[in-house]
VMD Tcl script that builds the backbone (N, CA, C; Angstrom):
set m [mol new atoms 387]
animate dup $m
set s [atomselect $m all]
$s set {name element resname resid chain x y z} {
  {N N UNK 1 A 94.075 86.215 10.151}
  {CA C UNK 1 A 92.809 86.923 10.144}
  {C C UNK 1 A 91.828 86.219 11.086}
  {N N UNK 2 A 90.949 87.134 11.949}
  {CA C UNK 2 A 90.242 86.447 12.663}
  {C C UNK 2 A 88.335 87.232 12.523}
  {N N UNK 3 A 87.596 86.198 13.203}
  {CA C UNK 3 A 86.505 86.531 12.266}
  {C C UNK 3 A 85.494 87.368 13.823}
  {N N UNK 4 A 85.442 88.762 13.978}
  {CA C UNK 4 A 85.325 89.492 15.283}
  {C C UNK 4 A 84.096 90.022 14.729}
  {N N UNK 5 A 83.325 89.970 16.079}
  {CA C UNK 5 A 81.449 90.218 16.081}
  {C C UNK 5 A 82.040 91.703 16.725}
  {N N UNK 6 A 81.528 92.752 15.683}
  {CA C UNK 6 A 81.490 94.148 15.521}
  {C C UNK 6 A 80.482 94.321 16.407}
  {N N UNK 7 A 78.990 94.445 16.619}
  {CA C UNK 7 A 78.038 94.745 17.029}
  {C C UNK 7 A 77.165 93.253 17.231}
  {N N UNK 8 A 76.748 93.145 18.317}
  {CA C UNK 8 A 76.003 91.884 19.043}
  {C C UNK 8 A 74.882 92.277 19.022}
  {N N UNK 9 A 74.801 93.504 19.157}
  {CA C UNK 9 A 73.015 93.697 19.369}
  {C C UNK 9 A 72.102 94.039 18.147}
  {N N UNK 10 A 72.739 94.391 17.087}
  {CA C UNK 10 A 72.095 93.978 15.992}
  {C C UNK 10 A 71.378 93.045 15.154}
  {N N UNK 11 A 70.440 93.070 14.357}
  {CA C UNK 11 A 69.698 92.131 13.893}
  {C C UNK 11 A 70.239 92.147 12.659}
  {N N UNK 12 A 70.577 91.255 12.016}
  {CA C UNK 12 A 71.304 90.371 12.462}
  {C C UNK 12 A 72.351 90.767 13.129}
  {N N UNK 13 A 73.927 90.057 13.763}
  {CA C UNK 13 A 74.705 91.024 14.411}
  {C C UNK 13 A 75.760 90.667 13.575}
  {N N UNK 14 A 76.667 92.163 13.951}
  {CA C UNK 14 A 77.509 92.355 12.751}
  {C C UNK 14 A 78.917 91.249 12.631}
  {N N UNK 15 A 79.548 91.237 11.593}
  {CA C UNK 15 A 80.893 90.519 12.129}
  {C C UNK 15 A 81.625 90.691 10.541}
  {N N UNK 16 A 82.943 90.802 10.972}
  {CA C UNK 16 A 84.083 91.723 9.988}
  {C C UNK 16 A 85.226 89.922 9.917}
  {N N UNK 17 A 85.588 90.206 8.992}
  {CA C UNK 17 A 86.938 89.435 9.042}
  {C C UNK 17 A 88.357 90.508 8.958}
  {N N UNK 18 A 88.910 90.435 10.500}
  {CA C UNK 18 A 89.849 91.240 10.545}
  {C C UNK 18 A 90.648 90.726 11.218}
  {N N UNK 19 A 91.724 91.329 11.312}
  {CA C UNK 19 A 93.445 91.194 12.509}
  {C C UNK 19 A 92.905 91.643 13.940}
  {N N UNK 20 A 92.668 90.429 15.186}
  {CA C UNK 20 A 91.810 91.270 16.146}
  {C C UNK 20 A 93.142 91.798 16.706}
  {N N UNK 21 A 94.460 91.742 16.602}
  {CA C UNK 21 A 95.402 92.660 17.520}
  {C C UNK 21 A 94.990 94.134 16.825}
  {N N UNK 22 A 94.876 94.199 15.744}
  {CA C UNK 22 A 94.626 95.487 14.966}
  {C C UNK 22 A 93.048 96.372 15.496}
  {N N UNK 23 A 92.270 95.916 15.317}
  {CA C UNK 23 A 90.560 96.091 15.950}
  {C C UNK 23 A 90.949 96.138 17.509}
  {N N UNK 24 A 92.010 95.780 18.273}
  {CA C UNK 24 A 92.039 96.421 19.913}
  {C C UNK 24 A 92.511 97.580 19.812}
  {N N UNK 25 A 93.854 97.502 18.892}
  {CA C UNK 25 A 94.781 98.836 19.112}
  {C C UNK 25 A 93.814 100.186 18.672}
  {N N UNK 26 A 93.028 99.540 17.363}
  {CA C UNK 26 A 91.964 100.676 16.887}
  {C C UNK 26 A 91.032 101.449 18.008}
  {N N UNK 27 A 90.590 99.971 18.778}
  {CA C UNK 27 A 89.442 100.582 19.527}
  {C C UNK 27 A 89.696 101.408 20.903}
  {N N UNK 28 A 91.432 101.258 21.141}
  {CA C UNK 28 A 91.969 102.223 22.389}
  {C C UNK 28 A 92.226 103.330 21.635}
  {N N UNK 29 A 92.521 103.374 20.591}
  {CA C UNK 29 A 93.000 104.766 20.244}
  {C C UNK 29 A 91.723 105.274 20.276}
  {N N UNK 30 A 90.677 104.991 19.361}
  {CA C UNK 30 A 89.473 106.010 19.838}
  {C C UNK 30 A 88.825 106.077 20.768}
  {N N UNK 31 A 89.406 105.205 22.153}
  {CA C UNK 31 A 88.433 105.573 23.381}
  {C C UNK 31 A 89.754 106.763 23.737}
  {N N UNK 32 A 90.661 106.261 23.640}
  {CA C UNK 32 A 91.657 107.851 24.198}
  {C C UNK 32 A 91.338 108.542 23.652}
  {N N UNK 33 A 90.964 108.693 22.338}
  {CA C UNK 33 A 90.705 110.440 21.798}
  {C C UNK 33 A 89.596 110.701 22.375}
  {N N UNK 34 A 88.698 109.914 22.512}
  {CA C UNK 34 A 87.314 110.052 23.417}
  {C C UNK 34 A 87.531 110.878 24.634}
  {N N UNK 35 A 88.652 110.464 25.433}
  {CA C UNK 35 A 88.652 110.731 26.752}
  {C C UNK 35 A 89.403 112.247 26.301}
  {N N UNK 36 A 90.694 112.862 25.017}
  {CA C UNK 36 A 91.340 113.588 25.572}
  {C C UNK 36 A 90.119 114.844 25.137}
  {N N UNK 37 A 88.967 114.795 24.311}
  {CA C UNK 37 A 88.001 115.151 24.431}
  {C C UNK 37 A 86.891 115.787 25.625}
  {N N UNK 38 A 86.775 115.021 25.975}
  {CA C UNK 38 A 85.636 115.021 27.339}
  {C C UNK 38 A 86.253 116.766 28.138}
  {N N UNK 39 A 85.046 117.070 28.434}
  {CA C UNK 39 A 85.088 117.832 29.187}
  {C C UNK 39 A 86.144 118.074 30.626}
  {N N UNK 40 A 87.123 118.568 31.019}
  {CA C UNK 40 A 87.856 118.186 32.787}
  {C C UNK 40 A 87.151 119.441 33.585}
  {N N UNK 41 A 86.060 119.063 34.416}
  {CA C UNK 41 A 85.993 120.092 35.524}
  {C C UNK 41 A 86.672 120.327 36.471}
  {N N UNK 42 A 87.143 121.813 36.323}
  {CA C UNK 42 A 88.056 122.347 37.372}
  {C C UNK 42 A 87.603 122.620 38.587}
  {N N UNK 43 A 87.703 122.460 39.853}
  {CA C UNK 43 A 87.325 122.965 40.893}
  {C C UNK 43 A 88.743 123.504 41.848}
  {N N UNK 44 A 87.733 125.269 41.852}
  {CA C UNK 44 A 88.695 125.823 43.280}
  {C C UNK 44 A 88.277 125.957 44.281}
  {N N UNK 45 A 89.086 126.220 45.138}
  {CA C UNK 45 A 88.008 126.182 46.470}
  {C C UNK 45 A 88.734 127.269 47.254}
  {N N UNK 46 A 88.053 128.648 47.814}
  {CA C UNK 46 A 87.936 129.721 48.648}
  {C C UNK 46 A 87.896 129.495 49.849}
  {N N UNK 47 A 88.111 129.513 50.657}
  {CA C UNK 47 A 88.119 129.821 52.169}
  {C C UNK 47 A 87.841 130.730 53.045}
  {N N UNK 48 A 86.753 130.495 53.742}
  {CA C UNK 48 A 86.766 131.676 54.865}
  {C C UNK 48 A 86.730 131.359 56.209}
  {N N UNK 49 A 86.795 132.285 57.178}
  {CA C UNK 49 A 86.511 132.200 58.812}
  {C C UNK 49 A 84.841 132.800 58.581}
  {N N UNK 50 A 84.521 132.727 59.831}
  {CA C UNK 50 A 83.092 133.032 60.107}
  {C C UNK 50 A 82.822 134.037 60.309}
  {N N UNK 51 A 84.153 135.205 60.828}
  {CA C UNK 51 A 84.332 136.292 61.198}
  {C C UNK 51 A 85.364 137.091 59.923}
  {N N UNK 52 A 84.791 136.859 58.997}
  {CA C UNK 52 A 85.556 137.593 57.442}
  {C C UNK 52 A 85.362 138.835 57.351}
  {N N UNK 53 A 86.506 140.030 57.451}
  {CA C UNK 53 A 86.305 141.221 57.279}
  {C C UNK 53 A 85.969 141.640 55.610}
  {N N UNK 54 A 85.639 142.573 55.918}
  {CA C UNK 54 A 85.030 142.924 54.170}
  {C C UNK 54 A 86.655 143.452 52.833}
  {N N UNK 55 A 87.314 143.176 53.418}
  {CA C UNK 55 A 88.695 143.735 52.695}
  {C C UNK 55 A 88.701 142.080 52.503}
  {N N UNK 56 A 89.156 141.376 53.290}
  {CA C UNK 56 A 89.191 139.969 52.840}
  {C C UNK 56 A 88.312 139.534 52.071}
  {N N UNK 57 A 86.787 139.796 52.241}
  {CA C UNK 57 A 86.123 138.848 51.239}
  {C C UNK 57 A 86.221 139.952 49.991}
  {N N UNK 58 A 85.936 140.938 50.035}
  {CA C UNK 58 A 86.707 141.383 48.657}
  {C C UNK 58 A 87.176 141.009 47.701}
  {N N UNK 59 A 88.531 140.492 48.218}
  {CA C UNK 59 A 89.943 140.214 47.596}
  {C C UNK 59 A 89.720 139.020 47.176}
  {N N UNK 60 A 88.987 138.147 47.769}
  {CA C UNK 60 A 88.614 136.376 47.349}
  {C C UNK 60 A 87.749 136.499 46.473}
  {N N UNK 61 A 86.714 137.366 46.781}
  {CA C UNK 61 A 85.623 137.421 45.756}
  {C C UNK 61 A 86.163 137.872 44.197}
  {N N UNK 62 A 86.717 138.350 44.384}
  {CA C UNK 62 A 87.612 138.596 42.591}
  {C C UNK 62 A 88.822 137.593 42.351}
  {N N UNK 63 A 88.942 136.822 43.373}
  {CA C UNK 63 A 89.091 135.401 43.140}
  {C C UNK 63 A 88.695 134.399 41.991}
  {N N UNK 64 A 87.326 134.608 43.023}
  {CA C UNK 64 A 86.405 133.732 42.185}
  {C C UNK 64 A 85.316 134.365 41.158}
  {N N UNK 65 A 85.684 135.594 40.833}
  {CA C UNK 65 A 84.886 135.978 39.699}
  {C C UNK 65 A 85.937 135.348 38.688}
  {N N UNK 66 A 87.102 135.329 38.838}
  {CA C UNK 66 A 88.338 135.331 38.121}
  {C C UNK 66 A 87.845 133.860 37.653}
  {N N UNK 67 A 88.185 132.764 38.847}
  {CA C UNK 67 A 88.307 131.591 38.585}
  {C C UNK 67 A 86.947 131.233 37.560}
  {N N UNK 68 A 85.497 131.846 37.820}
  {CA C UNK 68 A 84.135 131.646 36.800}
  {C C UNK 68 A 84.525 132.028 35.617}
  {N N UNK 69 A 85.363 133.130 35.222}
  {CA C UNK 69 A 85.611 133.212 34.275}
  {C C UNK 69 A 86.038 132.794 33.352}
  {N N UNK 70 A 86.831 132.052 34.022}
  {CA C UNK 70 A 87.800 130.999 33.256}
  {C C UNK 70 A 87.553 129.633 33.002}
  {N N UNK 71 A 85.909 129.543 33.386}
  {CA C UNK 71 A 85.198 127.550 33.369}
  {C C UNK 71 A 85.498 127.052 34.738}
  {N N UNK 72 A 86.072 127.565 36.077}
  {CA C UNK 72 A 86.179 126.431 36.503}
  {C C UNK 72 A 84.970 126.745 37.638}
  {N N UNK 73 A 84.713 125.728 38.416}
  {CA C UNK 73 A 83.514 125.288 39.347}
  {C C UNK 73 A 84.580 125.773 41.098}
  {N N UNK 74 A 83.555 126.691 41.355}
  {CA C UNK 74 A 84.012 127.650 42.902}
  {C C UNK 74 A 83.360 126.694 44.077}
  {N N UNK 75 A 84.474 126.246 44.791}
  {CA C UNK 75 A 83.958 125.733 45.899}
  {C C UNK 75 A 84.021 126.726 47.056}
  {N N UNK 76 A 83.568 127.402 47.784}
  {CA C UNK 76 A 83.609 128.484 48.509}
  {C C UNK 76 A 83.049 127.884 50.253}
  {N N UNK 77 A 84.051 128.112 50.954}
  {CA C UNK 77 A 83.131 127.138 52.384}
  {C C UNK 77 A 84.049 128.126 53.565}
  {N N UNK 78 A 82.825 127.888 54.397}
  {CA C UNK 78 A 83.385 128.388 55.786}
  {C C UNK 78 A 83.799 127.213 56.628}
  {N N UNK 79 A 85.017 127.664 57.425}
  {CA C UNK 79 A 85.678 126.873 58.549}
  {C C UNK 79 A 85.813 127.167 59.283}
  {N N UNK 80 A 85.008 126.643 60.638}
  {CA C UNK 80 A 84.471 126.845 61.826}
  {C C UNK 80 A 85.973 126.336 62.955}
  {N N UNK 81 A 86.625 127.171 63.514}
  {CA C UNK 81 A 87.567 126.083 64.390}
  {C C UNK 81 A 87.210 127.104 65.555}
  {N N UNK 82 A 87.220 125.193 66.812}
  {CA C UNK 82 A 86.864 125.387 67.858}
  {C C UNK 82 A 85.420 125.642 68.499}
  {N N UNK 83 A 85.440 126.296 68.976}
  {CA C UNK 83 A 84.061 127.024 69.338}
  {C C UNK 83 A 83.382 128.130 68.352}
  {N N UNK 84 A 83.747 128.182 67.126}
  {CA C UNK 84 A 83.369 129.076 66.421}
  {C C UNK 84 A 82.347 128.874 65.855}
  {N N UNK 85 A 82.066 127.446 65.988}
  {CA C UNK 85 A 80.755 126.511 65.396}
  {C C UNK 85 A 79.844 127.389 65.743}
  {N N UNK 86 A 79.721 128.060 66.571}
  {CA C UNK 86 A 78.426 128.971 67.543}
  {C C UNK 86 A 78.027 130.285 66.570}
  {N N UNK 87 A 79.016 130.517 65.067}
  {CA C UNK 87 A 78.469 131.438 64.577}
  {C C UNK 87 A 77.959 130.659 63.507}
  {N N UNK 88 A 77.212 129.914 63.282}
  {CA C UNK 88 A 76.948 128.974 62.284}
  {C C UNK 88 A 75.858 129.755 61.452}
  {N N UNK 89 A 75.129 130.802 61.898}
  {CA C UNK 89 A 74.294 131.644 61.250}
  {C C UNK 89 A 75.032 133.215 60.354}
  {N N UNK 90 A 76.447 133.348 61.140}
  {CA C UNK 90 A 77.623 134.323 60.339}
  {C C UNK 90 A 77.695 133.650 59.129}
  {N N UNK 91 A 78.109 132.223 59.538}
  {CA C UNK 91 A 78.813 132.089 58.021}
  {C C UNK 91 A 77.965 131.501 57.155}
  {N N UNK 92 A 76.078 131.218 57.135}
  {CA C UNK 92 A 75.634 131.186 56.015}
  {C C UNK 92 A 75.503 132.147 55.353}
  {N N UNK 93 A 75.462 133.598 55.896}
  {CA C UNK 93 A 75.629 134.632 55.300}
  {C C UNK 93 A 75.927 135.214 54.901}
  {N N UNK 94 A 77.328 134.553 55.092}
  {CA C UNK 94 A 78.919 135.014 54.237}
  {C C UNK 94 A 78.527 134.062 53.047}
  {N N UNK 95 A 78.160 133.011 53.121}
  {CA C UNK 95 A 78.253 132.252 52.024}
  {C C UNK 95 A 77.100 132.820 50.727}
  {N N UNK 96 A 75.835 133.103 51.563}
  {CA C UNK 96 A 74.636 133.456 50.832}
  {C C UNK 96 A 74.838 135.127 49.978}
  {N N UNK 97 A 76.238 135.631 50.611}
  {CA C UNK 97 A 76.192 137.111 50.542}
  {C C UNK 97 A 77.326 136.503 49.049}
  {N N UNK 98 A 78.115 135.874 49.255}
  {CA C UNK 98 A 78.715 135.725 47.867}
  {C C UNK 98 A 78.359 135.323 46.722}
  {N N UNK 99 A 77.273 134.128 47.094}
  {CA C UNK 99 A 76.669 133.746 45.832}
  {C C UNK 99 A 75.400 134.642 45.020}
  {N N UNK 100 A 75.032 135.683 46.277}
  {CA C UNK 100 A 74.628 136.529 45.813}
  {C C UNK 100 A 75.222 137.718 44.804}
  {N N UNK 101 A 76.616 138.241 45.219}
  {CA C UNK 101 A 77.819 139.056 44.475}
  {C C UNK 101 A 77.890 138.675 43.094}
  {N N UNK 102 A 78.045 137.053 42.907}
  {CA C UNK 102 A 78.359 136.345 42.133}
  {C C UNK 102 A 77.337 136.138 41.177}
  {N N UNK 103 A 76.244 136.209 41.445}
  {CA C UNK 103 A 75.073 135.846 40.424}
  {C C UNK 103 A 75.033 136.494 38.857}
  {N N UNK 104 A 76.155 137.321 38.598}
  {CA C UNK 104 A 76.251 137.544 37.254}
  {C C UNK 104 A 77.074 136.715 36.632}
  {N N UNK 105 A 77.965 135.915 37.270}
  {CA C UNK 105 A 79.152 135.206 37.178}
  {C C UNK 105 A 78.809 133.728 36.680}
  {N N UNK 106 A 78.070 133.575 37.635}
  {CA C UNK 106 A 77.650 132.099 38.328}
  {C C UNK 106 A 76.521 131.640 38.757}
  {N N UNK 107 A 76.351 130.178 38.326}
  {CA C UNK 107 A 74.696 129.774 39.105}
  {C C UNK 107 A 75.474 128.797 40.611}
  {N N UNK 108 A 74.493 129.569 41.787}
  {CA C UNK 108 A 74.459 128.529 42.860}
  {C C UNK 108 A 74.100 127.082 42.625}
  {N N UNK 109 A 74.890 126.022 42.663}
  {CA C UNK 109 A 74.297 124.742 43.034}
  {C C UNK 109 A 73.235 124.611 43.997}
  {N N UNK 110 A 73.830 124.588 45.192}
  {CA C UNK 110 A 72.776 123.967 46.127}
  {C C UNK 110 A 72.425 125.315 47.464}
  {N N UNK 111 A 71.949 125.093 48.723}
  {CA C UNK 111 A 71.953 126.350 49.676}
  {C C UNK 111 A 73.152 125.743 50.035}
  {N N UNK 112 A 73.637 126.439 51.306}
  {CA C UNK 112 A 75.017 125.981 52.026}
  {C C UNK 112 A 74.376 124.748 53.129}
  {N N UNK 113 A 75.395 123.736 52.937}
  {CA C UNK 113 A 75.158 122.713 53.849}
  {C C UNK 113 A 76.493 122.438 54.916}
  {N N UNK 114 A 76.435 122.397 55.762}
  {CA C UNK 114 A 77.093 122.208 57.032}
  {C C UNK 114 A 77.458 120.846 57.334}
  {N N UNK 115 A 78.856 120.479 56.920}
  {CA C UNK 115 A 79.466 119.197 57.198}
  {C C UNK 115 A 80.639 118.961 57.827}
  {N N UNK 116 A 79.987 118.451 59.389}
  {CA C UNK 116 A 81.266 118.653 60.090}
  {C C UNK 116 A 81.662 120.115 60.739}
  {N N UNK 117 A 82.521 120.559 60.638}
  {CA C UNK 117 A 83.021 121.700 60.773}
  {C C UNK 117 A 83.324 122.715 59.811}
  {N N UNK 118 A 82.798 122.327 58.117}
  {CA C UNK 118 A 82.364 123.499 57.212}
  {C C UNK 118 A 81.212 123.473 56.717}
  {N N UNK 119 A 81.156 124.523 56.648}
  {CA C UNK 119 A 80.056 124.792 55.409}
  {C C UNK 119 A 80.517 124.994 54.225}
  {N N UNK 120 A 79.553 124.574 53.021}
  {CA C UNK 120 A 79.978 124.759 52.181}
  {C C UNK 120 A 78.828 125.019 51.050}
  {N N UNK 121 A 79.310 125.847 49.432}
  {CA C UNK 121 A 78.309 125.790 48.268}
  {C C UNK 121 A 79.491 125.771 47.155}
  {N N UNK 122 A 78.845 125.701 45.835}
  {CA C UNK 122 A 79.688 125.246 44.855}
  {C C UNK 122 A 78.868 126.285 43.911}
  {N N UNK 123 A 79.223 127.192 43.026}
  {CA C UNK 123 A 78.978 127.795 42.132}
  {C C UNK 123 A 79.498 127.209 40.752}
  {N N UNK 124 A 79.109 126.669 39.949}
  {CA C UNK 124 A 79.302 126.384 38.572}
  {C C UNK 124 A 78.747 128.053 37.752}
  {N N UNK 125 A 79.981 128.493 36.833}
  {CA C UNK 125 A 79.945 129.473 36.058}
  {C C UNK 125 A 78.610 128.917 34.985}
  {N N UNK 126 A 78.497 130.394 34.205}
  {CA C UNK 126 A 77.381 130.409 33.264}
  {C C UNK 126 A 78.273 129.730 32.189}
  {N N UNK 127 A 77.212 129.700 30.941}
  {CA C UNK 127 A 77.654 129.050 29.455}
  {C C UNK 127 A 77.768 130.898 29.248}
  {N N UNK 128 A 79.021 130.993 28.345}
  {CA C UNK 128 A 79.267 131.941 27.447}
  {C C UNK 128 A 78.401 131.663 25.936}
  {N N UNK 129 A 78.256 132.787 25.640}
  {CA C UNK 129 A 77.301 132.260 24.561}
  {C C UNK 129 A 78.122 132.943 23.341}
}
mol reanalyze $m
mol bondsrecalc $m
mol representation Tube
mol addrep $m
């Protein structure tokens, strides 16, 4: 038996006489149940060109109504290759035009930010109530 300080920051602080191999194994098992607990955010992520016909974004867009539906977090970004960088005002509008579609679905995180050669926004779904 060994004599293990439970809580230090207490006034006074606490202390148990116990088996400390027993008080570790205890205290992993409840940080694992802790963890199999916790929330896992899912993230998908959509793709477009800058030049997206409306049959294509369509078909993605019920994508990602799909994927909100289901809890997970929509990463949705345009990819600029080559010289396509030059429509950099197309594809906030592709982006702004979905999160607009989406607004029953989903709250926008942030506006679209341009990194590198995508743009990108992240829609986190609503709370079901």
């Amino acid at each position: 038996m060994d004599l293990v300080e439970i809580s230090p920051k207490a006034k006074p602080p606490v202390c148990k006489v116990i088996d400390y191999k027993k008080f570790l194994y205890e205290q992993k098992r409840r940080e694992k149940a802790q963890k199999a607990k916790a929330v896992k955010v899912v993230v998908k992520e959509i793709r477009f060109g800058p030049n997206t016909d409306d049959h294509d974004y369509e078909f993605k867009k019920k994508h990602a109504i799909k994927f909100l539906e289901d809890g997970a977090k929509v990463k949705a970004y345009v990819f600029f290759k080559g010289r396509s960088i030059i429509f950099k005002d197309q594809g906030q509008i592709l982006l702004l035009r979905l999160a607009q579609d989406l607004e029953e679905y989903g709250k926008l995180e942030e506006m679209p930010k341009l990194m590198g050669k995508r743009m990108s926004i992240f829609i986190q779904p609503k709370k079901k109530k």
